[in-house]
C-alpha positions as CSV (number, residue, x, y, z in Angstrom):
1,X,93.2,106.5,159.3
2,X,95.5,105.6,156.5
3,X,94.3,105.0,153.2
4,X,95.8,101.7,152.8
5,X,94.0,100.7,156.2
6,X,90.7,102.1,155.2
7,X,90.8,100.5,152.4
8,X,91.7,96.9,154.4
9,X,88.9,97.6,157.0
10,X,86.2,98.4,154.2
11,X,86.9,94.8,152.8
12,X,87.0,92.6,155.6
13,X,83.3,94.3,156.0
14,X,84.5,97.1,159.4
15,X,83.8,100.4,160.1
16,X,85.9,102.9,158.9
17,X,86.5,106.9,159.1
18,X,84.9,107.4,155.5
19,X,84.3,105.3,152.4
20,X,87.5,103.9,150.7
21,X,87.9,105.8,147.1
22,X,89.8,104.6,143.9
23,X,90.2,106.8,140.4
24,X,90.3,105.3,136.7
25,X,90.2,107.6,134.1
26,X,91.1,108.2,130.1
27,X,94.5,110.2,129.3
28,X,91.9,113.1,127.8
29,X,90.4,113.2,131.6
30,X,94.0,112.7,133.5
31,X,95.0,116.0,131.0
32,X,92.0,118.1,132.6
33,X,92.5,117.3,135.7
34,X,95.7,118.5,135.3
35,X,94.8,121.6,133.9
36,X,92.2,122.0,136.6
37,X,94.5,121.6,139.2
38,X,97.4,123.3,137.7
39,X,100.1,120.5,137.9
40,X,101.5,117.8,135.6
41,X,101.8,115.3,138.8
42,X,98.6,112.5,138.4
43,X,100.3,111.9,141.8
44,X,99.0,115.2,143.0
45,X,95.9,114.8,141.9
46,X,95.3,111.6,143.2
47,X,96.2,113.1,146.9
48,X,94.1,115.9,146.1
49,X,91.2,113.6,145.7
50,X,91.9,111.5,148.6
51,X,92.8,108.6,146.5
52,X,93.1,105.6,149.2
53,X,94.6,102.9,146.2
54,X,97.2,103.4,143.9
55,X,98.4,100.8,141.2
56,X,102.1,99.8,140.0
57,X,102.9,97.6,136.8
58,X,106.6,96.5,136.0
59,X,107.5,98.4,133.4
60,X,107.7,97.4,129.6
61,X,111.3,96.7,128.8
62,X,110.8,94.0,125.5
63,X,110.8,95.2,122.2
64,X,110.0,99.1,120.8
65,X,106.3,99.3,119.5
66,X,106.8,99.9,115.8
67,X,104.2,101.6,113.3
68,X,103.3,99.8,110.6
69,X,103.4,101.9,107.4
70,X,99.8,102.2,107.5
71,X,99.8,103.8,111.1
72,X,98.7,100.7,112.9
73,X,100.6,98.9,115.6
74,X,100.9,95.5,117.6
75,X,101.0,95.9,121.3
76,X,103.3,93.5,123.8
77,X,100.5,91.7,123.9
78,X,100.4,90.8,119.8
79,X,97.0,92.6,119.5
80,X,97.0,94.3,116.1
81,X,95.1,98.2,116.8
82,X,95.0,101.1,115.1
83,X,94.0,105.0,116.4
84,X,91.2,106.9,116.2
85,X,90.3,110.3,117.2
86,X,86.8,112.3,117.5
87,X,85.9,115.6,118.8
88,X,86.7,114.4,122.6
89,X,89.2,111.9,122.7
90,X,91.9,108.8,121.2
91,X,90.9,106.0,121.5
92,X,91.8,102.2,120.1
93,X,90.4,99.9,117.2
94,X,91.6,96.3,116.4
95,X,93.1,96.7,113.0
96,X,92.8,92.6,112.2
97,X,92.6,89.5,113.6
98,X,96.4,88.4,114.3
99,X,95.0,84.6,114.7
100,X,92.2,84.6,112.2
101,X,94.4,82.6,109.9
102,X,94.5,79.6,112.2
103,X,92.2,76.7,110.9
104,X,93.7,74.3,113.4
105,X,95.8,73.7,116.2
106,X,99.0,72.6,114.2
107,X,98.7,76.5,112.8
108,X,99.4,78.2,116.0
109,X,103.2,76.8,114.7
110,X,103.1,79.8,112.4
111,X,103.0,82.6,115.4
112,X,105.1,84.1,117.0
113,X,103.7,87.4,118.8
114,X,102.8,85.8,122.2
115,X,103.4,87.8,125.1
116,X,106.5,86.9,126.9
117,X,107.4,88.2,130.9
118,X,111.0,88.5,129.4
119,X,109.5,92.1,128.0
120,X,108.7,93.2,131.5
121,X,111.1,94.3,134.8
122,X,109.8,92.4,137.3
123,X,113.4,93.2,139.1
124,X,113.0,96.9,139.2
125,X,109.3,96.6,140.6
126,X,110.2,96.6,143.9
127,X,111.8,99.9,143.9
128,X,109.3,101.4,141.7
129,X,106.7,101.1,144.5
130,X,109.2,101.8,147.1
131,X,107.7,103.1,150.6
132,X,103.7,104.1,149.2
133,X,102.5,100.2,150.1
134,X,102.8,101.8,153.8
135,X,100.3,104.4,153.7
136,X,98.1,103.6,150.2
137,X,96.9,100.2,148.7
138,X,98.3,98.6,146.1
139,X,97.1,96.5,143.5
140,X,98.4,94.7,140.1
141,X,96.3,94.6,137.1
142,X,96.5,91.5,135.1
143,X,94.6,91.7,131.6
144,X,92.0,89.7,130.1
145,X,92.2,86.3,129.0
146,X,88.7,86.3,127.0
147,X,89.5,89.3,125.9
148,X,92.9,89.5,124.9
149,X,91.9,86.0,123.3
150,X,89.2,87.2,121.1
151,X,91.4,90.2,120.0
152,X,94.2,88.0,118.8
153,X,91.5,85.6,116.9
154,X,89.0,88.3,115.9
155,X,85.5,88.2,118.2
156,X,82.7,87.1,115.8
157,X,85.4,84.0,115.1
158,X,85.9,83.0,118.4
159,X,82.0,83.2,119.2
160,X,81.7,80.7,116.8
161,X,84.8,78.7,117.6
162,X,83.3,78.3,120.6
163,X,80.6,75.5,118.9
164,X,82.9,74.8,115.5
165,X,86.6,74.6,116.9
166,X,86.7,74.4,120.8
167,X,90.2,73.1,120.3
168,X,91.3,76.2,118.7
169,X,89.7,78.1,121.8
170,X,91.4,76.0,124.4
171,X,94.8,76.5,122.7
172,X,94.7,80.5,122.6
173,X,93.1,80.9,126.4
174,X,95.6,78.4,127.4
175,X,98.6,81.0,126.0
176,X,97.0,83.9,127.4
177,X,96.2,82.0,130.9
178,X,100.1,81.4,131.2
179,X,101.4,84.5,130.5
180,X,99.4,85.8,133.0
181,X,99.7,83.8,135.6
182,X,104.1,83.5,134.9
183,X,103.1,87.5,135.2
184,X,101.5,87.2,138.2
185,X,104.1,85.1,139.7
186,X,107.3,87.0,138.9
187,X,105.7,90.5,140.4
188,X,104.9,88.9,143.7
189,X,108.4,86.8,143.6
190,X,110.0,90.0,143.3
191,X,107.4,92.7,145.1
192,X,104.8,90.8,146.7
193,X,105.1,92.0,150.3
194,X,104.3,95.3,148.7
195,X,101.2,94.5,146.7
196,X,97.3,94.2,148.4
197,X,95.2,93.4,145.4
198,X,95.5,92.0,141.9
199,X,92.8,93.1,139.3
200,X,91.6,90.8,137.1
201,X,89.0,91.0,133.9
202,X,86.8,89.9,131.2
203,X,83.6,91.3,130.0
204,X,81.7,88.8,129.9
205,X,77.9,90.9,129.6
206,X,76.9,94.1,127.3
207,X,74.2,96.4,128.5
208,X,71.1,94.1,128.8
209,X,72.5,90.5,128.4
210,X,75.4,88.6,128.7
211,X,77.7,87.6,125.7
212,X,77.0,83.8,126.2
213,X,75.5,81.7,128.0
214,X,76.0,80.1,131.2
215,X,77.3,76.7,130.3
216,X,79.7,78.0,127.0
217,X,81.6,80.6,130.1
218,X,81.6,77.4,132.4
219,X,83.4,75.6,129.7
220,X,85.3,77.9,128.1
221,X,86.1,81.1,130.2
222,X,85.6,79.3,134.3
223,X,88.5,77.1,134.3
224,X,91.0,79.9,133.2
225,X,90.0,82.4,135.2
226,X,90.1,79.5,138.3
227,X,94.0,79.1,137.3
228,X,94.8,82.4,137.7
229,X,93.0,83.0,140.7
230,X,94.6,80.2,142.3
231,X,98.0,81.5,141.6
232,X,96.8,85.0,143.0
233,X,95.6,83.4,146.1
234,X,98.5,81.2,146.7
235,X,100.3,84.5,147.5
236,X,97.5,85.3,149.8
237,X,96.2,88.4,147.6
238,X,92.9,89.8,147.4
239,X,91.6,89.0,143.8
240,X,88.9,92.0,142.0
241,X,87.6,90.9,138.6
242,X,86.0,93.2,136.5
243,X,82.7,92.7,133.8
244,X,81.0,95.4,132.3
245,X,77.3,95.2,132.0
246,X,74.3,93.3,133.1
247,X,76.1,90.5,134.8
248,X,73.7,89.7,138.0
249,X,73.2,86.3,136.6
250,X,76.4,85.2,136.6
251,X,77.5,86.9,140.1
252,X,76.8,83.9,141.8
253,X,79.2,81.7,139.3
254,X,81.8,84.6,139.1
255,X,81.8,84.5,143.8
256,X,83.4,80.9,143.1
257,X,86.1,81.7,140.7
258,X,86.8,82.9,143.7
259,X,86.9,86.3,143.8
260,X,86.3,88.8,146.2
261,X,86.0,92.1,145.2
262,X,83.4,92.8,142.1
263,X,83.8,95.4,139.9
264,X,82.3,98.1,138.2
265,X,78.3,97.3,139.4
266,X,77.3,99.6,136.5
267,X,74.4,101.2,137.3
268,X,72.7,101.9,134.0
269,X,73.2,98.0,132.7
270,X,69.9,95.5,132.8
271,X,69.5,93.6,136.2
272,X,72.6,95.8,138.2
273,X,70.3,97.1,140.9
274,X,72.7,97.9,143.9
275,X,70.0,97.2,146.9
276,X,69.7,93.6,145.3
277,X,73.1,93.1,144.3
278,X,74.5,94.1,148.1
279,X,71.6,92.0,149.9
280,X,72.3,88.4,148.2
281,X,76.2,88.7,147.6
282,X,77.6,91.3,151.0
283,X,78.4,88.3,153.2
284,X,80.7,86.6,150.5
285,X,81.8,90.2,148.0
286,X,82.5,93.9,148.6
287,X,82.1,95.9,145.7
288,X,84.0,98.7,143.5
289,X,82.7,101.1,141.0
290,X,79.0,101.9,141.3
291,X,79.0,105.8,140.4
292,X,77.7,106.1,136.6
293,X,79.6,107.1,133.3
294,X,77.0,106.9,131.1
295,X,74.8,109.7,132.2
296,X,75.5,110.8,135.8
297,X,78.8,112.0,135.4
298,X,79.1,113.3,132.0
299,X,75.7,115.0,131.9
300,X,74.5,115.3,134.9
301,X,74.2,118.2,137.4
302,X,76.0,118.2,141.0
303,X,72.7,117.5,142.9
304,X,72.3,114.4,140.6
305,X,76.5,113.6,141.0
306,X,75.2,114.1,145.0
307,X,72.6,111.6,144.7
308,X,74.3,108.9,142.9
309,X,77.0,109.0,145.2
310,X,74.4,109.0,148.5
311,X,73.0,106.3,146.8
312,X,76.0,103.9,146.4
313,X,77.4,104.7,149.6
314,X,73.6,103.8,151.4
315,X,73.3,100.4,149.7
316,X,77.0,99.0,148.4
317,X,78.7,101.1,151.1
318,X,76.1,99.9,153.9
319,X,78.2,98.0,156.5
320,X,81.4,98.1,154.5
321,X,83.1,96.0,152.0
322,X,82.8,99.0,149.2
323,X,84.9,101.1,147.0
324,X,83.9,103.8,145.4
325,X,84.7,104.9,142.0
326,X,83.1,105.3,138.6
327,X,81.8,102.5,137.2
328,X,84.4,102.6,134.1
329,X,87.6,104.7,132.9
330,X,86.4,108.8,133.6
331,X,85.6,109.3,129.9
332,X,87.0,112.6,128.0
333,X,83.6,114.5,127.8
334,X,83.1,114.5,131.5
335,X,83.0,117.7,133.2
336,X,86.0,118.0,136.0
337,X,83.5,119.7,138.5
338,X,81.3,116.3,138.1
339,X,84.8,114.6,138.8
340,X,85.8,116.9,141.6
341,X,82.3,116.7,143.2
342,X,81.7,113.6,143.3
343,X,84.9,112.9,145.3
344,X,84.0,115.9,147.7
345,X,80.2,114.8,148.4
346,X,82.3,111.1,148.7
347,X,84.4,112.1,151.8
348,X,81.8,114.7,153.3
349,X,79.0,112.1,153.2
350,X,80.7,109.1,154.0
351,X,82.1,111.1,157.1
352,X,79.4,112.5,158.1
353,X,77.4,109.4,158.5
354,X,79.9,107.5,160.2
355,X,79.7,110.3,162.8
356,X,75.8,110.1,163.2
357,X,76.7,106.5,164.1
């Protein structure tokens, strides 16, 4: 079976050969894998993993990214970060609040780092994927619009935006809402017939709670997301959106965005218990992620990898409409042969029980 129609069986919920499997990982954990596998092709590696999906962004043509004096940087998306390194890894700060000067609408006249689709090749996308959409699926990532919000603004001032200045919160998720969805638009205008899925995200939870309640995401976060997935669908592509964290509550509210792939179901947050998760939602979601960063594959030995992976694939995988990947980016301190194994006991698993069937 090709990956690509693996991958398409698994979501509309049919059987397929073995269980569909996507890869996200950190540069520091792309670099070992590399060294593992003696090559400096992430294409290679992905094959040598049996990576079903692969994922193609237009490429950055605006502006160069410029170091400020102080070694900080604004990216194309006027997000103000800095680097930091530790004994594993890079990895990026906000350096300020870009927005936290705003005290009211008429302020937003003083910016002028919105992201623009100007800055991207949308022209030379459909070249850039050139024949792969024929034997792997393909999906677009869009960013944020929470998130890319509260960078520009600073978080702890848009949290309380939220009550004090809603105006103010409207304006900046209706900038980043645009961009996106003009984004959205000019890759499937120009490569559309080649893409399968468009990622979306937001955190909207942490490890044992979400980040607000109900009724400030219906008001606030809901009707964005709903434009953008309205453009997605329009163009008749499948839509994943992404939360970290204990986000079971909101499942329900996040199904009528619509979406219809969740992602990451990490197993380690407050309320994410698969068998629960796969029993209310696996008529109306499939499910990606699942296999845990936190412990499992960083720390943990193969027979626990093993089991994690058994487990996912018995309860998200049962009957189809799953993925299977970590539950986040591969982080830097995680041991390749965790990585290696959990992609082998994936296939060999996955296979095997399909045969018992």
């Amino acid at each position: 079976m090709l990956p690509r129609d693996r991958v398409i069986k698994a979501l509309a919920h049919e059987r397929t050969d073995r269980v569909p499997l996507d890869f996200w990982a950190t540069p520091e954990t792309w670099k070992n894998l590399k060294t593992y596998f003696n090559t400096n092709e992430e294409e290679e590696i992905l094959r040598k993993l049996q990576v079903d999906i692969r994922q193609v962004q237009p490429d950055y043509i605006g502006p160069k990214i410029v170091k400020e004096e102080d070694g900080t940087y604004f990216d194309a998306m006027g997000v103000h970060r800095r680097v930091i390194k530790n004994e594993f890894c890079e990895y990026e700060e906000y350096a300020s609040a870009p927005l936290g000067f705003v005290q009211s609408v008429e302020d937003f006249e003083r910016y002028n780092k919105w992201p623009n689709i100007s800055n991207y090749d949308f022209k030379g996308l459909k070249n850039k994927i050139g024949p792969i959409n024929e034997t792997y699926y393909i999906k677009l990532e869009t960013g944020g619009l929470f998130e890319f919000a509260w960078a520009l603004r600073g978080y702890e001032q848009f949290m309380m935006d939220m009550i004090l200045e809603p105006d103010i919160v409207h304006f900046i998720m209706n900038k980043i809402t645009e961009f996106w969805c003009d984004y959205v638009r000019e890759a499937m205008e120009q490569a559309g017939d080649k893409y399968d899925m468009v990622y979306t995200y937001d955190d909207i939870a942490a490890q044992n709670s979400l980040l607000m309640s109900k009724e400030m995401w219906a008001e606030f976060i809901k009707p964005y997301h709903e434009r953008l997935n309205q453009v997605i669908h329009s163009y008749g592509k499948t839509i994943m959106y992404h939360s970290c964290g204990a986000v079971y509550d909101m499942i329900e509210d996040l199904k009528k965005l619509p979406i219809d792939v969740l992602n990451p179901i990490q197993p380690r947050a407050k309320g994410m218990d698969m068998k629960e998760i796969k029993k209310h939602f696996k008529d109306v979601l499939s499910f990606h992620g699942g296999i845990d960063i936190q412990f499992v594959l960083p720390k943990g030995t193969k027979e626990e990898v093993d089991a994690a992976v058994r487990h996912a694939i018995d309860t998200l995988g049962e009957g189809g409409g799953y993925i299977l990947t970590s539950a986040h980016y591969i982080q830097a301190d995680t041991p390749v042969e965790n990585i290696v194994e959990m992609y082998k006991e994936a296939r060999e698993y996955s296979q095997n029980k399909n045969l018992e069937k």
